[in-house]
Z-matrix of the N, CA and C atoms (Angstrom, degrees):
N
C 1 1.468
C 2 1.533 1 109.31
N 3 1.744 2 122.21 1 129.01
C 4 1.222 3 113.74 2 -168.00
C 5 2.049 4 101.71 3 -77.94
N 6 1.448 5 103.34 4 149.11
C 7 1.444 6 102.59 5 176.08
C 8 1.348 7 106.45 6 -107.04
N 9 1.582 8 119.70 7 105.48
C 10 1.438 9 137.69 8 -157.91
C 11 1.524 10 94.40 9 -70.89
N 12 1.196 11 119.17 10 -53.09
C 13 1.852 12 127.08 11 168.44
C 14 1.201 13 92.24 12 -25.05
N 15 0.894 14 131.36 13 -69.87
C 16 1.509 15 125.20 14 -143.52
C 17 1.991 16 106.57 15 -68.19
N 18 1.410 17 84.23 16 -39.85
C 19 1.775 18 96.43 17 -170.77
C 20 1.935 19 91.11 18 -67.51
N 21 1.318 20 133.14 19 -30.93
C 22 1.328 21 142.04 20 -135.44
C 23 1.676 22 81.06 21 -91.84
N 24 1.809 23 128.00 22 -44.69
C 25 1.211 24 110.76 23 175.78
C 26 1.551 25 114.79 24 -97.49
N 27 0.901 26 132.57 25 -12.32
C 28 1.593 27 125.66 26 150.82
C 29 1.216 28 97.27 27 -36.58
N 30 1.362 29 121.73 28 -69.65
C 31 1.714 30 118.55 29 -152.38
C 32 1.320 31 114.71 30 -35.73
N 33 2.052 32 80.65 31 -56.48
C 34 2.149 33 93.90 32 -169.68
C 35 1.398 34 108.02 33 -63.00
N 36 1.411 35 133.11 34 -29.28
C 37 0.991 36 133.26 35 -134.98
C 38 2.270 37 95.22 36 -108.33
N 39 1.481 38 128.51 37 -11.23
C 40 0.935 39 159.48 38 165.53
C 41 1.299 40 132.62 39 -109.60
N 42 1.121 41 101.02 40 -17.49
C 43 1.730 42 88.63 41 -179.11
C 44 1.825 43 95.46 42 -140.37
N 45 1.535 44 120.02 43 -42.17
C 46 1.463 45 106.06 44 -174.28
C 47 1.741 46 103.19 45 -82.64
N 48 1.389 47 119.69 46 -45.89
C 49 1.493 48 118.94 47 -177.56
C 50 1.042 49 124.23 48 -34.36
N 51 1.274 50 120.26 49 -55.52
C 52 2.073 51 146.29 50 -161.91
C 53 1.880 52 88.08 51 -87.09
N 54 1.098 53 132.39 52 -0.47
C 55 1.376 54 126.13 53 175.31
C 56 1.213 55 113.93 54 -115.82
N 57 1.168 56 119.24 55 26.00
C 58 1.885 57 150.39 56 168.27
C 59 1.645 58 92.89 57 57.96
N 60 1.146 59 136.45 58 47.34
C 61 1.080 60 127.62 59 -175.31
C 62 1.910 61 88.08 60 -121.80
N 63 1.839 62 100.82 61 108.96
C 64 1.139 63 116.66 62 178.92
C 65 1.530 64 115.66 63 -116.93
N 66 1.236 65 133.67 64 -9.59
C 67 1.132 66 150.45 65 -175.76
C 68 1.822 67 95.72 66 -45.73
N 69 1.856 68 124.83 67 123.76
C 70 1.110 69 125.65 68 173.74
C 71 1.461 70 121.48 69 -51.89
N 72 1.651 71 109.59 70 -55.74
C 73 1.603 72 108.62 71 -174.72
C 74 1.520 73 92.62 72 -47.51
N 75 1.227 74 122.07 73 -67.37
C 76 1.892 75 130.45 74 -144.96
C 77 1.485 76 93.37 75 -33.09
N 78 1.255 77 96.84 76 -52.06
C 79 1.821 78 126.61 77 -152.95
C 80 1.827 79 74.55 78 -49.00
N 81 1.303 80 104.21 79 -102.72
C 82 1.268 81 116.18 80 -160.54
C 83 1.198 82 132.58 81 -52.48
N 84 1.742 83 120.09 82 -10.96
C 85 1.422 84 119.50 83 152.51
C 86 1.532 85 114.25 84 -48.40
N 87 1.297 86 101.64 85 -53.68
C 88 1.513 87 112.31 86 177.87
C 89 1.508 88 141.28 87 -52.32
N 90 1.753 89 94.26 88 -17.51
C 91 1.492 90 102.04 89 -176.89
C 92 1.677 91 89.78 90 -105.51
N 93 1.259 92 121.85 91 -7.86
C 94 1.441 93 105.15 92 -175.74
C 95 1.761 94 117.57 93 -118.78
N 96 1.477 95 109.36 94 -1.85
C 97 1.465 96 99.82 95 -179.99
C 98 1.548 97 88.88 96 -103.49
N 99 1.989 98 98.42 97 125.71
C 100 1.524 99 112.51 98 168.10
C 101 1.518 100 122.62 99 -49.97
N 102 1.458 101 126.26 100 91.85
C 103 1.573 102 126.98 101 -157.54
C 104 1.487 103 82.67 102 -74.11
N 105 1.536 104 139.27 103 -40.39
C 106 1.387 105 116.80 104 -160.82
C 107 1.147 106 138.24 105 -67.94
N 108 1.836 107 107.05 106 -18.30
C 109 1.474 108 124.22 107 167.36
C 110 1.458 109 112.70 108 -78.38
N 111 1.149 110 118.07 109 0.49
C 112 1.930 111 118.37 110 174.03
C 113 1.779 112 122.82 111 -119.65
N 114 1.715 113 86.58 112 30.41
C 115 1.247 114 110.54 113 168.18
C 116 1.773 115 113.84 114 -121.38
N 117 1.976 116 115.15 115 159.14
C 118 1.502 117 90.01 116 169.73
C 119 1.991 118 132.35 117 -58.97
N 120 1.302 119 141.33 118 133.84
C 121 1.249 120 119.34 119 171.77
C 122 1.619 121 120.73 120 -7.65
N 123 1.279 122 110.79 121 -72.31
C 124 1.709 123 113.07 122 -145.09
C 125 1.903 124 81.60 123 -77.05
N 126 1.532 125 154.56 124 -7.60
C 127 1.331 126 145.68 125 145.43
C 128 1.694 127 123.62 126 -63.17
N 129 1.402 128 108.67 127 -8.97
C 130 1.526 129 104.48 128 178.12
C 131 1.583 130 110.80 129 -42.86
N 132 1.303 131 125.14 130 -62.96
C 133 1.685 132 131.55 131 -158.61
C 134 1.930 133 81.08 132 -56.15
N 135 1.305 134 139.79 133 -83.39
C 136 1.219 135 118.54 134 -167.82
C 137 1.393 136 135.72 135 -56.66
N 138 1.804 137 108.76 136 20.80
C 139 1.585 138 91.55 137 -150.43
C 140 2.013 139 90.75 138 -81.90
N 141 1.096 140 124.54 139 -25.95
C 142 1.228 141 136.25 140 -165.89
C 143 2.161 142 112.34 141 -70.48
N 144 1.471 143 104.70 142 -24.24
C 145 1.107 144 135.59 143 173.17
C 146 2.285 145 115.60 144 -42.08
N 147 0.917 146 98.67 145 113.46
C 148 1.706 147 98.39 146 -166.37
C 149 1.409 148 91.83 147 -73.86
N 150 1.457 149 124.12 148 73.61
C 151 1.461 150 132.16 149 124.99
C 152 1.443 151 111.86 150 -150.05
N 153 1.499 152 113.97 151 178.71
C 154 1.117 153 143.04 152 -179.92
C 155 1.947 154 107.30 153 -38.88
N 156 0.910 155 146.88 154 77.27
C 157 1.386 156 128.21 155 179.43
C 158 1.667 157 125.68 156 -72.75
N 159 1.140 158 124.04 157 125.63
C 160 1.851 159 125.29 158 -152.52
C 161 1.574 160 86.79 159 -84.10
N 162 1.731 161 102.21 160 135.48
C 163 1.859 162 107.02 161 151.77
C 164 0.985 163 119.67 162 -129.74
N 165 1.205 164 129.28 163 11.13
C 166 1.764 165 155.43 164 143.51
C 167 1.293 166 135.18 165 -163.38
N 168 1.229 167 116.13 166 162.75
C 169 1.395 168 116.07 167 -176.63
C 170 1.797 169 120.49 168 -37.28
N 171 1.161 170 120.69 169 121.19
C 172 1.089 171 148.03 170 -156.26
C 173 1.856 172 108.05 171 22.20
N 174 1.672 173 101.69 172 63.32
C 175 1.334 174 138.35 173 163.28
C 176 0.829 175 142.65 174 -110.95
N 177 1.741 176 144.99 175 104.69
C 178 1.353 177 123.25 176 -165.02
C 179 1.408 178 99.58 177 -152.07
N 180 1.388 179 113.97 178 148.21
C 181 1.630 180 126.67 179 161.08
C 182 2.050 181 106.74 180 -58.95
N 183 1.079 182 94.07 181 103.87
C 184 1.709 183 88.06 182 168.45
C 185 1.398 184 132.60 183 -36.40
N 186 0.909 185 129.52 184 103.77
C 187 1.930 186 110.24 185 -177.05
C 188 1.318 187 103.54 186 -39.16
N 189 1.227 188 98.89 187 158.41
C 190 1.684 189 125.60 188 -172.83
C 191 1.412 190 101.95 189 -70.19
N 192 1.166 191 162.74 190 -57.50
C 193 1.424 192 145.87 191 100.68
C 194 1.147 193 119.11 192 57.97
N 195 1.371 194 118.60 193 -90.24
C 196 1.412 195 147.73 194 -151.06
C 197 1.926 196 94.46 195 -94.46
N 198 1.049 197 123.85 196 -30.91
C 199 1.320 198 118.03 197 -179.09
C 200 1.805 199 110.50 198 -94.71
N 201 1.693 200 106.79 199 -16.24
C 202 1.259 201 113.30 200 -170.17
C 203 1.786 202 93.00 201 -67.51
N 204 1.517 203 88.62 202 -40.78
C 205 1.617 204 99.26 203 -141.93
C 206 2.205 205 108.38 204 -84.97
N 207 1.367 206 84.85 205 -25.94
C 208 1.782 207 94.17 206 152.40
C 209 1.303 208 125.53 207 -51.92
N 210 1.733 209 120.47 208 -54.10
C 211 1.312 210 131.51 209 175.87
C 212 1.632 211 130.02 210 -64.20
N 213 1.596 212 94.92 211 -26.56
C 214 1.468 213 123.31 212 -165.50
C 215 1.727 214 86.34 213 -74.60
N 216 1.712 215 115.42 214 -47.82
C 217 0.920 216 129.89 215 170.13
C 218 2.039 217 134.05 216 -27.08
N 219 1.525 218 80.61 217 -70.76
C 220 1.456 219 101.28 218 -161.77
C 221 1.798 220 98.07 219 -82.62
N 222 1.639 221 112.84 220 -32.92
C 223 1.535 222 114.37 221 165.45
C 224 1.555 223 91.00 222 75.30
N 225 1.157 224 152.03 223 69.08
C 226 1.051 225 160.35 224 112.28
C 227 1.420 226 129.91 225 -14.56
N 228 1.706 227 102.70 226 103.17
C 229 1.975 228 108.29 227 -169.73
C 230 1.339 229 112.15 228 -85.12
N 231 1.046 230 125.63 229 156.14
C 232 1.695 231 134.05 230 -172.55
C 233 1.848 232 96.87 231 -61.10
N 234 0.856 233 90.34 232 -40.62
C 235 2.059 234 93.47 233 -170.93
C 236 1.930 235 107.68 234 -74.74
N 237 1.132 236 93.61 235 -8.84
C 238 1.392 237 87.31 236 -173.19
C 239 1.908 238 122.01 237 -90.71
N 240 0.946 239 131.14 238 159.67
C 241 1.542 240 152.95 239 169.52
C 242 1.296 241 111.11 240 -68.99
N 243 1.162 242 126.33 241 121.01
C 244 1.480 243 130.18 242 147.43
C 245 1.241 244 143.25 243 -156.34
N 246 1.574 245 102.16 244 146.56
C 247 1.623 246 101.32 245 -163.52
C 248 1.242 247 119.64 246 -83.08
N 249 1.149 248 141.73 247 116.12
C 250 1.879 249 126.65 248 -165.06
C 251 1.873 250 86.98 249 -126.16
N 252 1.837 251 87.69 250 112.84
C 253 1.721 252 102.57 251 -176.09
C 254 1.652 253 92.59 252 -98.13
N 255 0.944 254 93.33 253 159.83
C 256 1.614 255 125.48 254 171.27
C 257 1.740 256 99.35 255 67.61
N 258 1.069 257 131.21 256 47.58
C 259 1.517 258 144.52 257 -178.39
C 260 1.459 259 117.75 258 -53.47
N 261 1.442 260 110.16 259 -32.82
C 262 1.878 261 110.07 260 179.79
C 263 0.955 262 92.11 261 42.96
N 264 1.208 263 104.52 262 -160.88
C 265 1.558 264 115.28 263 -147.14
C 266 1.946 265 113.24 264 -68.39
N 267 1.136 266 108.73 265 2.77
C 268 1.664 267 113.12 266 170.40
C 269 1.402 268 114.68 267 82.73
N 270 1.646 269 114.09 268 51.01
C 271 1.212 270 107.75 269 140.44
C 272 1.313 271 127.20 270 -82.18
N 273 1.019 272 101.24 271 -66.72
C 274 2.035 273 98.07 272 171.93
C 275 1.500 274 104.65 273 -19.57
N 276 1.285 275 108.69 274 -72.87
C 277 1.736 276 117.59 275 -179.99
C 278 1.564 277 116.56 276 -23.87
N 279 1.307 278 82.52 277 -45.66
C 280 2.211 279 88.01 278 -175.64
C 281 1.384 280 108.51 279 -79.33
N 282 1.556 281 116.31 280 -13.56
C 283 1.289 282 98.62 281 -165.97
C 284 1.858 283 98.06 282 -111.72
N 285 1.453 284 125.21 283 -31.01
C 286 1.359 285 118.65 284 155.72
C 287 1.678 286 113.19 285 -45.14
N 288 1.153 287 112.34 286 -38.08
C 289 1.916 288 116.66 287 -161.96
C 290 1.655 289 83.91 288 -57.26
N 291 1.483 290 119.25 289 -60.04
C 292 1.734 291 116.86 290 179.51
C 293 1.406 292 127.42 291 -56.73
N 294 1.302 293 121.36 292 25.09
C 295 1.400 294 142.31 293 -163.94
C 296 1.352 295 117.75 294 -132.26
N 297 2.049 296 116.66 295 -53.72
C 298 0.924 297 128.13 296 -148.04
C 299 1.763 298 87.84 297 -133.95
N 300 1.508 299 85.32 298 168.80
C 301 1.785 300 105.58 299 -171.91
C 302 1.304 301 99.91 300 -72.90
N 303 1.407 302 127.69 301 -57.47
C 304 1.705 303 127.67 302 -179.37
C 305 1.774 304 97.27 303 -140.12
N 306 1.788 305 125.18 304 163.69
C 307 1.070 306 137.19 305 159.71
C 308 0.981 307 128.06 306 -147.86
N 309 1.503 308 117.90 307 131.31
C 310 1.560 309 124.38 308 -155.39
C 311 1.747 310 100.82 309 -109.27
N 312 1.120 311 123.66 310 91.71
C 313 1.367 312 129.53 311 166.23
C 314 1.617 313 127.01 312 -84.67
N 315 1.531 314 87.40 313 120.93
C 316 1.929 315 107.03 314 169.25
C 317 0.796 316 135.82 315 -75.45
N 318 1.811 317 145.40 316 107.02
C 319 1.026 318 129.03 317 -157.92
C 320 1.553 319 94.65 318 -145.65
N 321 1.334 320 127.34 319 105.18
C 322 1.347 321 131.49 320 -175.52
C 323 1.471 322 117.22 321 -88.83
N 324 1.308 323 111.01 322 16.25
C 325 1.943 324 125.53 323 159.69
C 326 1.250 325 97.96 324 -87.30
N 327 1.314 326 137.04 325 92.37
C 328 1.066 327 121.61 326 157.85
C 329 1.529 328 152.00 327 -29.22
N 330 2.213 329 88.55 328 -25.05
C 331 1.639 330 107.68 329 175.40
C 332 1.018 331 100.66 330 -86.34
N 333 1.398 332 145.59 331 -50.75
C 334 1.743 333 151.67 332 143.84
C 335 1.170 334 104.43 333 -4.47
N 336 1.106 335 131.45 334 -75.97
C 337 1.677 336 149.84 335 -146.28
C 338 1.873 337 98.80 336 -80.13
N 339 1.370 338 117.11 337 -24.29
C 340 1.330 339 103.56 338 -174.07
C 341 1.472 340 115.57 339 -110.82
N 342 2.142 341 105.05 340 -10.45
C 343 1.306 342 113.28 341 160.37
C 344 1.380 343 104.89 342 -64.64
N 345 1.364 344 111.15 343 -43.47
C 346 1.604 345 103.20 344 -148.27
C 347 1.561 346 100.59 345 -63.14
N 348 1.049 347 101.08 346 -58.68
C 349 1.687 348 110.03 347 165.05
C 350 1.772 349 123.84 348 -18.06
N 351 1.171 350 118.61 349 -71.77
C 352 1.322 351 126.01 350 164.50
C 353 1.408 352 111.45 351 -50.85
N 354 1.373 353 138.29 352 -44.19
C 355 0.990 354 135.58 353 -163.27
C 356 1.386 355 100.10 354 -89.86
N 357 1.357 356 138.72 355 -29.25
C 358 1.624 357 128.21 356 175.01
C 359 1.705 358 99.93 357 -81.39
N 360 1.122 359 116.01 358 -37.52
C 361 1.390 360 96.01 359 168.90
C 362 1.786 361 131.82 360 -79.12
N 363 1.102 362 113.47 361 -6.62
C 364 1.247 363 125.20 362 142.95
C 365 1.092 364 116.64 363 -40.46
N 366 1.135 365 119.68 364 -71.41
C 367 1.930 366 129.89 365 -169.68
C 368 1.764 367 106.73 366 -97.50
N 369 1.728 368 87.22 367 31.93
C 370 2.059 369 92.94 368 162.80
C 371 1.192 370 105.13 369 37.57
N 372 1.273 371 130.16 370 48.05
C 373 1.798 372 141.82 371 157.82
C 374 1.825 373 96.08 372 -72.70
N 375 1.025 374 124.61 373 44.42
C 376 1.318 375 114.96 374 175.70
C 377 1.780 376 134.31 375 -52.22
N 378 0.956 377 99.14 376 -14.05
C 379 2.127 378 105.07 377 179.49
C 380 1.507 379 96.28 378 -98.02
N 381 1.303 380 129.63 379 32.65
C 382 1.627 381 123.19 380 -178.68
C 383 1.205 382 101.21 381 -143.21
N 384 1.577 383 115.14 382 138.01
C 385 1.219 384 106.85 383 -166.50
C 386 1.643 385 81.30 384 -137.60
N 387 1.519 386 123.34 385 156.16
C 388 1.578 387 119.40 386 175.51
C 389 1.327 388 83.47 387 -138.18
N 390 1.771 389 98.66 388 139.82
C 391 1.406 390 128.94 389 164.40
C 392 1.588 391 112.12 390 -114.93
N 393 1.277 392 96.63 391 149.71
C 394 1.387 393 108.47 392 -175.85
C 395 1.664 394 108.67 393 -101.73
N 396 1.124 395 125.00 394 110.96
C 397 1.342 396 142.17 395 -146.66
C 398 1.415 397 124.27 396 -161.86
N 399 1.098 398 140.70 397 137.25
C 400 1.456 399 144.80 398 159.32
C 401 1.261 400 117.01 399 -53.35
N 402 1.633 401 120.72 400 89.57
C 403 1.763 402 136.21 401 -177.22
C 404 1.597 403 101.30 402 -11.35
N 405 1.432 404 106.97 403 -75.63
C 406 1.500 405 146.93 404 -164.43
C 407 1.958 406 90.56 405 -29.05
N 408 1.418 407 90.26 406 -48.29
C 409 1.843 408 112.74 407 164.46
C 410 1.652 409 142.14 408 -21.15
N 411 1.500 410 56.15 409 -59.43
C 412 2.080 411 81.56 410 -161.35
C 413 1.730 412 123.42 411 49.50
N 414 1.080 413 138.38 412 -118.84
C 415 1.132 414 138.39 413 -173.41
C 416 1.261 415 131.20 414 176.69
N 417 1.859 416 96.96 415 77.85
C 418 2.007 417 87.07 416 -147.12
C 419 1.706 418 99.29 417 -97.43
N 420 1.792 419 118.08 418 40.23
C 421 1.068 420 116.57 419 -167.83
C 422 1.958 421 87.82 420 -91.92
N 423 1.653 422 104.79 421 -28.40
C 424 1.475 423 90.97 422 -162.79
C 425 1.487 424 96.66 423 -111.70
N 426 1.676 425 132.69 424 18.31
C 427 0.891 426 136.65 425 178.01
C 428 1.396 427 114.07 426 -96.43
N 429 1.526 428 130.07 427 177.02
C 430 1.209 429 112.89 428 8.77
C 431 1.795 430 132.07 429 -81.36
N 432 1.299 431 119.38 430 164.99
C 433 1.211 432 122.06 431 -158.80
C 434 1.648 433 116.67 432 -91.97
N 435 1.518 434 139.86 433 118.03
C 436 1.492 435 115.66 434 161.08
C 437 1.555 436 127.39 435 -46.06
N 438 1.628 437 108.98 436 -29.96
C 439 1.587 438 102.33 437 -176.73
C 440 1.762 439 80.05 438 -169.86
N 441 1.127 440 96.32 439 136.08
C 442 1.563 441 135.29 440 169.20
C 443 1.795 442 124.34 441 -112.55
N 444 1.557 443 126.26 442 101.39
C 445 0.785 444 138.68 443 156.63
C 446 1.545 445 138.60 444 -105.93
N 447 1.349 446 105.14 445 118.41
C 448 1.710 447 114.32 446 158.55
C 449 1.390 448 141.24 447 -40.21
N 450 1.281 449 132.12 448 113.82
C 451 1.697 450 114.76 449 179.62
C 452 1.873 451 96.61 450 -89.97
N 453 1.073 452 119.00 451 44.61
C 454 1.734 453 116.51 452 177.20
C 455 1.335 454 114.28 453 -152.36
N 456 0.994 455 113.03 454 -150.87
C 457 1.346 456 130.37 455 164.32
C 458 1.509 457 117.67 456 -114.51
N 459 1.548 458 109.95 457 176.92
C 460 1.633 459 110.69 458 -164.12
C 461 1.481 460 75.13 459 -147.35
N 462 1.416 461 125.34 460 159.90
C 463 1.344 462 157.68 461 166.46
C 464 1.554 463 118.54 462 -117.57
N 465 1.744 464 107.69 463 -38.15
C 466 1.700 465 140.95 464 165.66
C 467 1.224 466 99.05 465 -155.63
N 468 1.424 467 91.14 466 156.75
C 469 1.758 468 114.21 467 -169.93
C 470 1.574 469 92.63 468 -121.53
N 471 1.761 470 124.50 469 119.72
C 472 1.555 471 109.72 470 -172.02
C 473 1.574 472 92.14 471 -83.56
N 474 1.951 473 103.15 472 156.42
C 475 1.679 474 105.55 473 167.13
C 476 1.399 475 133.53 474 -40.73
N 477 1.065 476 102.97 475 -48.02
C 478 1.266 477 120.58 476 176.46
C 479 1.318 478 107.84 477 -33.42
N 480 1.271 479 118.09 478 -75.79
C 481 1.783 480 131.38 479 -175.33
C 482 1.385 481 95.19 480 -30.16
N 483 1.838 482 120.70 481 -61.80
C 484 1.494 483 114.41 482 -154.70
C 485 1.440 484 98.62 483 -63.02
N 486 1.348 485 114.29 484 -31.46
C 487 1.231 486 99.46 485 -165.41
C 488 1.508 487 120.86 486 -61.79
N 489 1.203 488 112.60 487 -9.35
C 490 2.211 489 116.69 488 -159.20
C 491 1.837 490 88.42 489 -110.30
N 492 1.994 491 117.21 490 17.69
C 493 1.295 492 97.79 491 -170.41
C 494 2.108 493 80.26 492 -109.16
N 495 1.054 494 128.79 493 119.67
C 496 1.459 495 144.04 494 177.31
C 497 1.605 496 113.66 495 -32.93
N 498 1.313 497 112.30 496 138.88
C 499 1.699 498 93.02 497 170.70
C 500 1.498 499 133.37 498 -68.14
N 501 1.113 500 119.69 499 120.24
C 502 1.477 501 112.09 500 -175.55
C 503 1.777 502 90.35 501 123.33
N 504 1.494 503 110.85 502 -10.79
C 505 1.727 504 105.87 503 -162.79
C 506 1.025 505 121.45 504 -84.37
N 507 1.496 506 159.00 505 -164.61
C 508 1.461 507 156.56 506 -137.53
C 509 1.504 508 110.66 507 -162.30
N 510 1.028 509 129.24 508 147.16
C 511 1.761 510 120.02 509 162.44
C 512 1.460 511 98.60 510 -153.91
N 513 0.718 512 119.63 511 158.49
C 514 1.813 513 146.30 512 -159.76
C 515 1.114 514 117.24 513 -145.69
N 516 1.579 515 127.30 514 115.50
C 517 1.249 516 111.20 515 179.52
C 518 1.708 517 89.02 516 -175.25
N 519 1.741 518 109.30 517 168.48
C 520 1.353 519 144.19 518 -152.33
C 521 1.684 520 90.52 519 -81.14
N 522 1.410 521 140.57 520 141.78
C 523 1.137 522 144.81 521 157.90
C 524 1.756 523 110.56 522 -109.72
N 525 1.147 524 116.27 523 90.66
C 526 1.556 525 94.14 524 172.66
C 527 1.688 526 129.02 525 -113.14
N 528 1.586 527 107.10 526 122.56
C 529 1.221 528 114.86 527 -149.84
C 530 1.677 529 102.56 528 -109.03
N 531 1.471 530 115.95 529 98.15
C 532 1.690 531 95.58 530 -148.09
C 533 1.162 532 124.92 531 87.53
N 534 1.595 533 105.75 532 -133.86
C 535 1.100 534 103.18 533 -179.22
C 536 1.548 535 125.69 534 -125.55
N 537 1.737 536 90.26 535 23.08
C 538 1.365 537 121.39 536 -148.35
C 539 1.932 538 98.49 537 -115.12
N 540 1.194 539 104.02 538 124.19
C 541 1.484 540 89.96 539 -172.29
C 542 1.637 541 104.58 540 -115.46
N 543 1.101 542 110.12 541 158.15
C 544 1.871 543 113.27 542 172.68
C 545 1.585 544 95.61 543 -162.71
N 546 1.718 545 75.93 544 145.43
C 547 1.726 546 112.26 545 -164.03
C 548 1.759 547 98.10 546 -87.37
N 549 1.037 548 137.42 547 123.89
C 550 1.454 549 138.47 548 148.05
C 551 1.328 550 119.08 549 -134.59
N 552 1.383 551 98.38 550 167.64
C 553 1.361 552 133.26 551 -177.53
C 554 1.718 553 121.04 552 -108.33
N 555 1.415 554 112.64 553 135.89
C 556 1.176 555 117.75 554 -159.61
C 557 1.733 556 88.59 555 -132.67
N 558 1.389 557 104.59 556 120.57
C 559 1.505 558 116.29 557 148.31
C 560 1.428 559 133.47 558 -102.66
N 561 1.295 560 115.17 559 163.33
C 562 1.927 561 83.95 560 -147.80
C 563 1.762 562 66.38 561 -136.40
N 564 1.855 563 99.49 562 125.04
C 565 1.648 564 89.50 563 -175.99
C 566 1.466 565 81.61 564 -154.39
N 567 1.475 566 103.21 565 121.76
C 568 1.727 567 115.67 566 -164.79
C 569 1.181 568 157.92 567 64.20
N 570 1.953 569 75.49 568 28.53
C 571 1.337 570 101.13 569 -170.59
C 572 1.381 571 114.29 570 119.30
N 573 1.618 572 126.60 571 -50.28
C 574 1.043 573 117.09 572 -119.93
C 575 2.147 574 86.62 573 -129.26
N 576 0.995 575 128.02 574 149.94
C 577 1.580 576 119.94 575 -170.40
C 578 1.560 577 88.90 576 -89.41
N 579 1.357 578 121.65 577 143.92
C 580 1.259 579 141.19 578 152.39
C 581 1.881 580 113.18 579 -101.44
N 582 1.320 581 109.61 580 121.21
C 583 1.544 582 101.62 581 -173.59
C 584 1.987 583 109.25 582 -110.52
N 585 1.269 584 105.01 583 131.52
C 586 1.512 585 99.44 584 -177.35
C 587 1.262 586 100.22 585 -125.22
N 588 1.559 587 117.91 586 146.54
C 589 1.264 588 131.19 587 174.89
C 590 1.648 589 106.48 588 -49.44
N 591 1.655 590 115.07 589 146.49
C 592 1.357 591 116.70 590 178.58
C 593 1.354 592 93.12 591 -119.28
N 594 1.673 593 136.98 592 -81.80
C 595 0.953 594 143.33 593 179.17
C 596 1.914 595 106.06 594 -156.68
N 597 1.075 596 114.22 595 163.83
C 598 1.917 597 131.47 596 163.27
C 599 0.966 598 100.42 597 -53.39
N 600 1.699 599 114.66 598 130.80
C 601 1.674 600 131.36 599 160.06
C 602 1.246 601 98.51 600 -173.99
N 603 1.720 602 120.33 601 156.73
C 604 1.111 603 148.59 602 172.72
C 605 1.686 604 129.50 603 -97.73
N 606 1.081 605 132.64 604 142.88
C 607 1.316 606 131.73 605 160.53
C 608 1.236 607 101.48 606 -173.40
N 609 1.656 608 99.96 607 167.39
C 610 1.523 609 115.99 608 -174.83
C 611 1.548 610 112.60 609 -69.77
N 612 1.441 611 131.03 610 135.26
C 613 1.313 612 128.55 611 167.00
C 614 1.602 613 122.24 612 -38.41
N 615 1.142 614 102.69 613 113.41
C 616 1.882 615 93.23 614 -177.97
C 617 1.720 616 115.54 615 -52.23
N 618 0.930 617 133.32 616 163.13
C 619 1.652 618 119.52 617 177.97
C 620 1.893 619 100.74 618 -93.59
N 621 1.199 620 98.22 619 130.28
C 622 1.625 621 110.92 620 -175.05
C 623 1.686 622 109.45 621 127.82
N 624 1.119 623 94.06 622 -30.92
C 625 1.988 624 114.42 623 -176.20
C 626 1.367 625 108.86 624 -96.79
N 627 0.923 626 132.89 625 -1.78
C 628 1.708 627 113.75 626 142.32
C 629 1.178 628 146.12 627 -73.78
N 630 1.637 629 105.81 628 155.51
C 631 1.589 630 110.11 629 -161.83
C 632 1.948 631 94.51 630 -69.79
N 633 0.996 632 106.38 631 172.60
C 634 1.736 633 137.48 632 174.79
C 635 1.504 634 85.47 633 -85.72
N 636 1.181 635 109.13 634 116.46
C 637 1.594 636 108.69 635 153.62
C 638 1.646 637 108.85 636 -78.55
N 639 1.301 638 95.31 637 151.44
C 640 1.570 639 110.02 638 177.79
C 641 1.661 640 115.56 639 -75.21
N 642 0.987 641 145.15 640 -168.96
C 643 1.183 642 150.70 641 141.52
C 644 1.635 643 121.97 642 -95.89
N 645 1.083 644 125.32 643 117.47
C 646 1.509 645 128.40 644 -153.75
C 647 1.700 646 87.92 645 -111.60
N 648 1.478 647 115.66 646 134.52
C 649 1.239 648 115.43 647 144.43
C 650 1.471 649 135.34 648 -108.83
């Protein structure tokens, strides 16, 4: 029988540690929410694996890495709100909920959105609630948000979204320019989002977050 514990501190201890991400909660969300049950079955043996793992078409669990180093980022207070869009099956979800006061996750797969659901309430994730919704969306019924994070990439970010992120609030998310991706951070101070480089990472464009192609002649 594989002992996921064991793979759960390898991970932190290989892939989130050496990525200067020292922050205690991060640390220990990470060694304690089971990442292998918030993957599909026949992906468990890779879910622990330092990349991206796919659970649908242009879907993926963030590497442990890239999600450490978002959070490490945005610094997330126990009292605070947050929206974590594109959730799949709700790892991120389980592991922000150990961070933050409550989290409202978007997941516009409806089969996604109603696993993830069962499965965080399984493991008594109780301050997280997932709606099934159009990402592009968000959810400005329970907003506005202290900090808003993506499990994808963005190509464009629609207004709307910034608008349900609070003043003084944070958002985090995938930039991919090409084929070249970068992680930033957006503080939103007078309205208006300010975005600063975080570090390089990849993921698939969420669907709703792409650019308009032009017409080329």
């Amino acid at each position: 029988m594989t002992d996921y514990s064991e793979r759960r501190v390898m991970m932190v201890d290989t892939q989130v540690r050496p990525s200067d991400v020292t922050k205690f909660p991060i640390i220990d969300a990470m060694l304690t929410v089971p990442r292998e049950i918030y993957v599909p079955a026949d992906k468990r043996e890779a879910a622990y694996v330092g990349e991206n793992v796919a659970i649908a078409p242009h879907r993926v669990v963030l590497e442990p890495r890239t999600l450490a180093k978002l959070l490490d980022a945005l610094d997330i207070q126990p009292d605070e709100l947050v929206l974590d869009l594109g959730c799949g099956l709700g790892y991120s979800t389980a592991v922000v909920a150990r961070l933050a006061e409550a989290v409202i996750a978007v997941e516009e797969d409806a089969g996604l959105a109603g696993e993830a659901q069962r499965t965080l309430s399984a493991q008594s994730v109780d301050n997280a609630a997932v709606i099934a919704a159009p990402l592009a969306q968000g959810d400005a019924r329970h907003g506005p948000y202290d900090v808003m994070i993506l499990q994808g990439a963005v190509e464009v970010l629609p207004p709307a979204l910034l608008d349900q992120v609070k003043e003084g609030g944070r958002i985090g998310c995938i930039f991919m320019e090409g084929a070249l991706g970068v992680a930033r951070i957006g503080y939103k101070i007078d309205g208006t989002v300010t975005w600063r480089f975080a570090f390089n990472a990849g993921a698939p464009v969420l669907p709703g977050f792409e650019a308009r192609k032009g017409f080329v002649l």
